[in-house]
N, C-alpha and C positions, 0 to 999 in steps of 0.2 A: 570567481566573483570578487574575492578581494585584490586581485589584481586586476580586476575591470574598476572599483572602488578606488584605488591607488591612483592608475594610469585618467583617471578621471577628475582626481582631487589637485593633482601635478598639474591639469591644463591650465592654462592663463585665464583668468577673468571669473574664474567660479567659487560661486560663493560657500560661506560652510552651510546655508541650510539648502543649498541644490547638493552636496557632499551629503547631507543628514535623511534628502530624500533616498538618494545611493544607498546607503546604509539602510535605511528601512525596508527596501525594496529586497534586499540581500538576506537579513534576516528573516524578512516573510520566505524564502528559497532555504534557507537553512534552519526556519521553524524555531529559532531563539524567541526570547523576549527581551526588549531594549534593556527592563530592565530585572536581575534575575532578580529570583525567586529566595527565600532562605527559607533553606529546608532542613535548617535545625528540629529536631522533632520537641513534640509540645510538652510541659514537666505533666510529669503522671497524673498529679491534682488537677490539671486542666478542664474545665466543663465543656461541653459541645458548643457551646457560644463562643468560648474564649480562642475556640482551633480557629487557624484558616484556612480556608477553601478557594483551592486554586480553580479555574476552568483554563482549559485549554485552549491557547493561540497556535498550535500548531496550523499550519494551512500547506501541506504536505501532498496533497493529494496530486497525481501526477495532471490532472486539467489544470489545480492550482499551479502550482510550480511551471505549469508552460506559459499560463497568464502573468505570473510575477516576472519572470524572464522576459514575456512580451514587453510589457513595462520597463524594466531595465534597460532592455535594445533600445525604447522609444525614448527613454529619458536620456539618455547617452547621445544615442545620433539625434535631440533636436539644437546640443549645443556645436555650432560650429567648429568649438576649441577644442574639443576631444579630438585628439589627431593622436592614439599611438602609436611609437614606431613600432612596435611589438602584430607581426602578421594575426594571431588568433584575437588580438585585444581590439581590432578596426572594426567598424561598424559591418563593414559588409562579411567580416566571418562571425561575426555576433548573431548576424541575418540567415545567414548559412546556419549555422546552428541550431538556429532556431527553431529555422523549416526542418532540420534533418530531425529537433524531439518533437513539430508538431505531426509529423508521417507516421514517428513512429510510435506517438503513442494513438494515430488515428489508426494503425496497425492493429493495435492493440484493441482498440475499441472494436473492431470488426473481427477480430476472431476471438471475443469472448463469449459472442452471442452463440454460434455456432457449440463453440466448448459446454458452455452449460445447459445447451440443449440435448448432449452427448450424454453428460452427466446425469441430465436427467429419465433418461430414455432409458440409460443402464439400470438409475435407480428403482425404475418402474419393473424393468425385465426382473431384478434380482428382488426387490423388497415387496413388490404389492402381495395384496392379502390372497391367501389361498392358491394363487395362480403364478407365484412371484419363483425363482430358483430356489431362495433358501425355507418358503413353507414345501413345498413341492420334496426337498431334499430330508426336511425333519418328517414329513408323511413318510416317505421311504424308508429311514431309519428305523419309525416306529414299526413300519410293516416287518423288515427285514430281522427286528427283535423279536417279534411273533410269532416269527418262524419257528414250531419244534426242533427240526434239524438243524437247527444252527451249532455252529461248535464254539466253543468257549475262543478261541483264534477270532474267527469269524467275527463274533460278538466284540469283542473287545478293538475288532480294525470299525466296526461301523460306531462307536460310542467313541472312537478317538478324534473321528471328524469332528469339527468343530464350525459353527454355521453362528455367525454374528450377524444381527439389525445395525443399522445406522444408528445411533442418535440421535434424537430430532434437536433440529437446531432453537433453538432460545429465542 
């Protein structure tokens, strides 16, 4: 991107605020802010009024990042003058590009449905109540602890398993 930025800034007749749009376009793709942050930390006496609070301008997301790209290709090829000699820096491998991250991240979008449906199906098999592998597995334990005949070996292999819940997520 900063050599699509460069090779854009170089052409004839453009101005620095179509160069400023460039730039802005670039860091929404690389998630900067125009202008940083200082992230000196606060002196100790500081009140909760006196800190600042940053929110974040990241826009990182991979839909975003294929949308800001969309825009950079469209803001690029509407000036004429952008001519690089450079093969990857010409509109139409910029276009190229483009299509190859919107496939794949529509790739993407179509096998995560399936995956966490996978995820979820596991989670059900292993975690639900009563009927799930790992209560099904601590019943068993407890059974097989019950047992009079068990030998101290015995005992000590079924208390070594260890059967973990998920976390519930937050």
């Amino acid at each position: 991107s900063t050599r699509v930025k460069n090779a854009f800034a170089s052409s004839q007749n453009i101005t620095n605020d179509q160069v400023d749009d460039v730039k802005t376009i670039i860091r929404k793709i690389r998630g900067t802010r125009a202008v940083q942050i200082n992230n000196t930390p606060p002196p100790a006496d500081a009140t909760v009024n006196e800190i600042e609070k940053h929110i974040s301008v990241s826009q990182k997301s991979y839909d975003q990042l294929v949308e800001h790209f969309t825009k950079l290709t469209s803001l690029v090829a509407s000036f004429p003058n952008y001519t690089p000699n450079e093969t990857e820096l010409k509109n139409t491998s910029l276009a190229t590009f483009l299509s190859q991250l919107k496939v794949a991240n529509q790739d993407v979008i179509n096998a995560i449905t399936p995956y966490l449906t996978a995820m979820q199906n596991r989670n059900n098999i292993l975690y639900t109540s009563t009927t799930g592998i790992v209560d099904l597995a601590e019943a068993v334990k407890k059974y097989v602890k019950s047992v009079k005949s068990i030998t101290l070996a015995e005992f000590r292999q079924i208390s070594g398993l260890k059967l973990t819940r998920l976390k519930p997520k937050k």
